[in-house]
PAPASE-813824 format. One record per residue (C-alpha): z negated, y negated, x negated; residue in three letters. Coordinates in nm, 2 decimals, decimal comma. Layout:
> up_north_east_res
> Z_Y_X_ALA
...
This chain:
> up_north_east_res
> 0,00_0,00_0,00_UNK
> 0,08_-0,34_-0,12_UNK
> -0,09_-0,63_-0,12_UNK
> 0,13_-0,79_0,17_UNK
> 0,05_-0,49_0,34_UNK
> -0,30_-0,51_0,38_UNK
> -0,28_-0,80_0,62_UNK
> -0,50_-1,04_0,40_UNK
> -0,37_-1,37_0,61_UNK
> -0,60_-1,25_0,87_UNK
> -0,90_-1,36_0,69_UNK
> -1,09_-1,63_0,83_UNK
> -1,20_-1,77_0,45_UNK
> -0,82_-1,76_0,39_UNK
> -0,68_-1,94_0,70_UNK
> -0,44_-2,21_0,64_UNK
> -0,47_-2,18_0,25_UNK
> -0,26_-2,09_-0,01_UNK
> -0,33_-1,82_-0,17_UNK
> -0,21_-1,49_-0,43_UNK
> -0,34_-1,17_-0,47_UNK
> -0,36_-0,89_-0,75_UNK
> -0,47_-0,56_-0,74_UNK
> -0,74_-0,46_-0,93_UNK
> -0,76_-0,14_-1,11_UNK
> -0,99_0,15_-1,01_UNK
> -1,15_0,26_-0,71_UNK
> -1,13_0,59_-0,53_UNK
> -1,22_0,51_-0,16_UNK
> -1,12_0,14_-0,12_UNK
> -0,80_-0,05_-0,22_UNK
> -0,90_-0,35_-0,43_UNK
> -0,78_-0,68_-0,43_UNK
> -0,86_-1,03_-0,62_UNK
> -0,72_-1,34_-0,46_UNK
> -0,77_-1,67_-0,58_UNK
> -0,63_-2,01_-0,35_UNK
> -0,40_-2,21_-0,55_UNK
> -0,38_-2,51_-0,35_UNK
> -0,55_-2,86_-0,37_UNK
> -0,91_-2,74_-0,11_UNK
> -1,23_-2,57_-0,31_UNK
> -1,11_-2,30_-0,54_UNK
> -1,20_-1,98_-0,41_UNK
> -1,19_-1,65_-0,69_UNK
> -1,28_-1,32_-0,43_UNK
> -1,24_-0,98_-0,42_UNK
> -1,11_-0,78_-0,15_UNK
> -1,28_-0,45_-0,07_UNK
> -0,99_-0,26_0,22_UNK
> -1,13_0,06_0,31_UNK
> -0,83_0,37_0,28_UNK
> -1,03_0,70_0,24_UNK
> -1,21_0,88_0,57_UNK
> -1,56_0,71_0,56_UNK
> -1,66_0,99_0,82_UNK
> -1,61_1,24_0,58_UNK
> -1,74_1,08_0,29_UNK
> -2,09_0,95_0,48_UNK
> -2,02_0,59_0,44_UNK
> -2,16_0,36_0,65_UNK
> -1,94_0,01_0,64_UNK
> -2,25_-0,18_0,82_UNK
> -2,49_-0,05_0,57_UNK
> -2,28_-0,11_0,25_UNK
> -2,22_-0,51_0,41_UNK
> -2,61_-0,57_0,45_UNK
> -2,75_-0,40_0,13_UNK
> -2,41_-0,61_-0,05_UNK
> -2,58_-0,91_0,05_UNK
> -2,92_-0,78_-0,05_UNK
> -2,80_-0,71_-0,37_UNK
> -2,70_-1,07_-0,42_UNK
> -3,03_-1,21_-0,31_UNK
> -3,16_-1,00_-0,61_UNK
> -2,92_-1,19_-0,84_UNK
> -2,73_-0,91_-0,97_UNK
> -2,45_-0,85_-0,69_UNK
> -2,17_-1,07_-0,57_UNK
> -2,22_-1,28_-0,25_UNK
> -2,05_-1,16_0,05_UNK
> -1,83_-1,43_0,20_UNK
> -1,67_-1,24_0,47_UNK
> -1,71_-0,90_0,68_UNK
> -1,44_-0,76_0,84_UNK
> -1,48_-0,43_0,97_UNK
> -1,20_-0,44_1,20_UNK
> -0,95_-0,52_0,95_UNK
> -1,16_-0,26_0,74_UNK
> -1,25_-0,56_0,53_UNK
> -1,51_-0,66_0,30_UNK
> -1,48_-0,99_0,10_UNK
> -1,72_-1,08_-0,18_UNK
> -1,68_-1,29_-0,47_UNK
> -1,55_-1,21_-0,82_UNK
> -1,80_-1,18_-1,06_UNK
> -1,69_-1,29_-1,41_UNK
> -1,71_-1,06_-1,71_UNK
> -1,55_-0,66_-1,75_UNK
> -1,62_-0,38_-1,62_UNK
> -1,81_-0,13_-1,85_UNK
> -1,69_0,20_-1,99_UNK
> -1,88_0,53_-2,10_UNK
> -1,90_0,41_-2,48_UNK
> -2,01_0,08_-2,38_UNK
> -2,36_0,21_-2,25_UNK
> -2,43_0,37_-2,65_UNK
> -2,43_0,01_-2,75_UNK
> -2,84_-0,13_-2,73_UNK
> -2,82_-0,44_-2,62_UNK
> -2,57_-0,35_-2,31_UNK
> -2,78_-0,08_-2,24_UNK
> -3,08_-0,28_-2,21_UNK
> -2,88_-0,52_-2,02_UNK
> -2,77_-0,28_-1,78_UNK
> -3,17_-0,13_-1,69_UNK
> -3,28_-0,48_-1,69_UNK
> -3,01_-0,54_-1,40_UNK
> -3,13_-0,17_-1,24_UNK
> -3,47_-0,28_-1,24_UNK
> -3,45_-0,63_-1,05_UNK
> -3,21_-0,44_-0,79_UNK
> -3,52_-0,21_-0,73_UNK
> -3,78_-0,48_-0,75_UNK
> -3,55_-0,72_-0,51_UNK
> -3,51_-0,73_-0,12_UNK
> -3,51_-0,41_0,08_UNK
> -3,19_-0,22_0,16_UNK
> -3,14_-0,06_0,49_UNK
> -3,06_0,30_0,51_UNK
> -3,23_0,60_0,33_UNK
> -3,04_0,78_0,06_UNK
> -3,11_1,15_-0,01_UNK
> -2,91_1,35_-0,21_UNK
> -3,06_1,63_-0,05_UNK
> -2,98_1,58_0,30_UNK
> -2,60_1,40_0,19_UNK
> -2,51_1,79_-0,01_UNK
> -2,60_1,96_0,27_UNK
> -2,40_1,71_0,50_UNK
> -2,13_1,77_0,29_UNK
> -2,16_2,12_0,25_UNK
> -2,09_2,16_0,59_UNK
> -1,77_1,93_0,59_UNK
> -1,66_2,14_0,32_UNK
> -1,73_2,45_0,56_UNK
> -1,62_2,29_0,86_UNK
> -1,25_2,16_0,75_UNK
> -1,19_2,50_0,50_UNK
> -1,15_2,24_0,24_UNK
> -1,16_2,43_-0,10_UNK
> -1,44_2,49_-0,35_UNK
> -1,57_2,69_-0,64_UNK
> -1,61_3,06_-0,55_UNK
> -1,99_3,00_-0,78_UNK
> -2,09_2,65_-0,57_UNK
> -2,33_2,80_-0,37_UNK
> -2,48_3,06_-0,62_UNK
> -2,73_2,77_-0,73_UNK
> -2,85_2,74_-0,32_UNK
> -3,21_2,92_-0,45_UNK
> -3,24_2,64_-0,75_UNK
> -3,12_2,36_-0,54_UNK
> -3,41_2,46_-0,31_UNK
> -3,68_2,53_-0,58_UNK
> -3,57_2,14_-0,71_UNK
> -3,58_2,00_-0,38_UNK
> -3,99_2,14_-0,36_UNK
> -4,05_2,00_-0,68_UNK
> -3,95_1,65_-0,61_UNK
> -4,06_1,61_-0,24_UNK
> -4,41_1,77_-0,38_UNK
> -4,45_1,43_-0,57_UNK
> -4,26_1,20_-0,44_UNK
> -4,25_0,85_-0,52_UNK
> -4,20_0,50_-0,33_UNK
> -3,84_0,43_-0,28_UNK
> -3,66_0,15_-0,38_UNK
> -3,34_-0,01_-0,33_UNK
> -3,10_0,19_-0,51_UNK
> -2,69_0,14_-0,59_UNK
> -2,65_0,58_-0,60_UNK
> -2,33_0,57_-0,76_UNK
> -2,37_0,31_-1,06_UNK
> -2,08_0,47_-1,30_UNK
> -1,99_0,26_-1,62_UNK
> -1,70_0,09_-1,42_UNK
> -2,00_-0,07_-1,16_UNK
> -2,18_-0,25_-1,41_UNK
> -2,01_-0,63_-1,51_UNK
> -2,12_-0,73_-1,84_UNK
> -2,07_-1,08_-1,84_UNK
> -2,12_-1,13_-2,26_UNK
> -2,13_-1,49_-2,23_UNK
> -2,40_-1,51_-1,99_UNK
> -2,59_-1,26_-2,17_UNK
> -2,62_-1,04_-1,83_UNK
> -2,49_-0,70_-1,65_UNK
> -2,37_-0,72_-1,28_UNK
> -2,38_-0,44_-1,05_UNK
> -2,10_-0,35_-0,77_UNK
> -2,04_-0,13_-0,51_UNK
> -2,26_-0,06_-0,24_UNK
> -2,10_0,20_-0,04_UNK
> -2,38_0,47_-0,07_UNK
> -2,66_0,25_-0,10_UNK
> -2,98_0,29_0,02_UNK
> -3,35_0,34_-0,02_UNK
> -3,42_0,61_-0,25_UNK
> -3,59_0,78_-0,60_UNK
> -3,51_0,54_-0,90_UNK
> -3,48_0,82_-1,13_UNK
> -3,22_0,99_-0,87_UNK
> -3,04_0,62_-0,96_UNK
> -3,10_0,67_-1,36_UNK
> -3,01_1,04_-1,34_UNK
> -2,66_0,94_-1,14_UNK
> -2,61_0,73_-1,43_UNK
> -2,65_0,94_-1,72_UNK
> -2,50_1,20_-1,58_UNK
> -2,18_1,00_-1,49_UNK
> -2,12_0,85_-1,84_UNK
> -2,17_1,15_-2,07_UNK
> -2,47_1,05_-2,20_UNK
> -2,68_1,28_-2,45_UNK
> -3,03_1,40_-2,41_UNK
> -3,10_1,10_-2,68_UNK
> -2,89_0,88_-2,47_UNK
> -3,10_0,99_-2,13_UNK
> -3,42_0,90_-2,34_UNK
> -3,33_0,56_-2,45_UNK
> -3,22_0,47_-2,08_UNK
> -3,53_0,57_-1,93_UNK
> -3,65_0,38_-2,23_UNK
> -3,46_0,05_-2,13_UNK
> -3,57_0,07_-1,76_UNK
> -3,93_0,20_-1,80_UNK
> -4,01_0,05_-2,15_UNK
> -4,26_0,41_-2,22_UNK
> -4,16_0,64_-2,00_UNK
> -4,37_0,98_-1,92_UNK
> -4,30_1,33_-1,96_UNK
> -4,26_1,34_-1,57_UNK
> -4,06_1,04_-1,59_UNK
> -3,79_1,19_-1,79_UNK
> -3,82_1,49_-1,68_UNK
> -3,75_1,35_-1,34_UNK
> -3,45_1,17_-1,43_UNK
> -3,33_1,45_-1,60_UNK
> -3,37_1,68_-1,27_UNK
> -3,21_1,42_-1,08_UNK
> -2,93_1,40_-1,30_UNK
> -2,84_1,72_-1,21_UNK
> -2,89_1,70_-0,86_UNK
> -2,59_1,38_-0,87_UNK
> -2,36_1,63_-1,08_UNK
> -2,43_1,86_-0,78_UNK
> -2,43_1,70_-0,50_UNK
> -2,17_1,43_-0,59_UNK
> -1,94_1,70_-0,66_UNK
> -1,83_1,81_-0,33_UNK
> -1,80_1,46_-0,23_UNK
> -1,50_1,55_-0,47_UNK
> -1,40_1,80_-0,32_UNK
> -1,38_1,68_0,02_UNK
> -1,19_1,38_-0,15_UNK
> -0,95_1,65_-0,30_UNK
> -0,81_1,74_0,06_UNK
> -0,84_1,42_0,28_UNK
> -0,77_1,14_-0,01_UNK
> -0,40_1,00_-0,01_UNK
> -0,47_0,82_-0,37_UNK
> -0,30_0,97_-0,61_UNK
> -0,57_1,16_-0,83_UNK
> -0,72_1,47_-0,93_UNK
> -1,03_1,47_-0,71_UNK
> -1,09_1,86_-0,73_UNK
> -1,11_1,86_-1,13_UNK
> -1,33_1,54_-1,09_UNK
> -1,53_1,76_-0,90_UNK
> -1,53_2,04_-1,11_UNK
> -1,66_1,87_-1,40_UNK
> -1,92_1,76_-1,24_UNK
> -2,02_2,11_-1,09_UNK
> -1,97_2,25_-1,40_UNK
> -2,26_2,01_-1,52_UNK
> -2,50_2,10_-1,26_UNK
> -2,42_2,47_-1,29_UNK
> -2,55_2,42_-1,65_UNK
> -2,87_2,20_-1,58_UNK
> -2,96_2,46_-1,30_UNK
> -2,94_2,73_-1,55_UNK
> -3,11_2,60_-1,84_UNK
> -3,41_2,71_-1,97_UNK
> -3,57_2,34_-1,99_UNK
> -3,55_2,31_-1,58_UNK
> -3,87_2,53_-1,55_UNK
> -4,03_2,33_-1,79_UNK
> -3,91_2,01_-1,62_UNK
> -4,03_2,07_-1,29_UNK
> -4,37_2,17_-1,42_UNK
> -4,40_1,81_-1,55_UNK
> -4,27_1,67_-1,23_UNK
> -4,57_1,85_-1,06_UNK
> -4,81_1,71_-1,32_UNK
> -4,61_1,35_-1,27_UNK
């Protein structure tokens, strides 16, 4: 779809201006757009968020990702929403300045610290609505899976006893739940180098939830190495526990898990052009690993001690 396709003139904070848009690279549920006016009334720079993959499917809530956007922004690190569309399938917010990060970004300090500093004022800021539960999404999509034949890994469901024994572990000692992003991948944090800060974007599976489920989801996305997952917890705790890490460990496999079949649904409803089923085989193929390690015994003993 191009951008004169998407029907952008039928924004109200774009009526009677001139205007051009680009498309922005990435993004595998939405169509992303920046458009800045180029005419003589206040300069606007936006993004354009125009929904294309089956939000049904994929548990996305439009109403909930507008309100928890705006949320975001009142705890400085999102973009302010400027206009919600959800009959056009709309969400406008403005461009934040700086670059997206990638995987090898994160292994530098200073970004890294950056990037917990931003994860830790989203969690101390205003309260999102919703509840996120990785728990109760995988078993939500689980039965999509089931439901629509879509295809999966002949071994997914050979970790059901694990999943269960993890899910014990971590509602035995729970802990209060904060705002949380769920999905913050190298390419949602905006490091704006100048300004000596990290944005955070994309709030489509936000809700309240476990901060360590939002540090695990994190590690786990970008590759990172057991020293890696220390020195994050590190940069968002500043000493972190043995139950601490142990818990973002365990939750880190629960993302790789549970995210996966999102991937899989993805794989057979999606019309983007990409290879959603390997995506989610990589990330299965992490969790089968986690769930089979000898260190998850040991982990969930210090999550009971927490």
């Amino acid at each position: 779809m191009t951008t004169e396709d998407l029907g952008l003139d039928r924004l109200a904070c774009l009526a009677g201006r001139s205007w051009h848009a680009v498309d922005l690279p990435g993004g595998l549920t939405n169509h992303n757009v920046r458009v800045r006016t180029d005419d003589s009334g206040e300069p606007l720079d936006l993004v354009v968020r125009c929904t294309q993959s089956d939000a049904d499917l994929l548990g996305i809530d439009r109403d909930t990702e507008e309100h928890n956007t705006r949320a975001a922004a009142a705890a400085g690190v999102g973009a302010a929403v400027v206009e919600y569309r959800p009959d056009l399938r709309m969400l406008v917010i403005e461009h934040l300045p700086g670059t997206a990060l990638v995987d090898a970004d994160l292994a530098d300090p200073i970004t890294l610290t950056r990037a917990a500093d931003a994860v830790r004022r989203l969690h101390a800021g205003p309260a999102f609505t919703g509840v996120f539960d990785m728990f109760a999404r995988q078993a939500a999509y689980r039965s999509t899976v089931a439901a629509h034949g879509f295809r999966l890994p002949a071994s997914y469901d050979d970790h059901a006893g694990t999943w269960t024994d993890v899910r014990s572990a971590l509602e035995a000692a729970p802990r209060p739940p904060v705002p949380c992003n769920n999905d913050l991948l190298a390419a949602n944090f905006i490091q704006d180098v100048a300004a000596g800060t990290v944005w955070l974007i994309d709030y489509e599976y936000s809700g309240s939830g476990d901060a360590a489920f939002e540090l695990g989801n994190t590690a786990t996305e970008c590759g990172f190495t057991d020293d890696q997952t220390q020195a994050w917890a590190e940069a968002y705790y500043g000493a972190p526990t043995p139950a601490d890490l142990a818990r973002v460990r365990v939750q880190a496999a629960c993302s790789a898990y549970g995210w996966s079949l999102w991937g899989f649904i993805q794989a057979a409803s999606s019309p983007l052009d990409f290879d959603f089923y390997d995506w989610g085989v990589e990330r299965f193929e992490k969790a089968a690993a986690a769930f089979s390690a000898p260190r998850l015994r040991h982990d969930l003993e210090e999550i009971a001690r927490g």
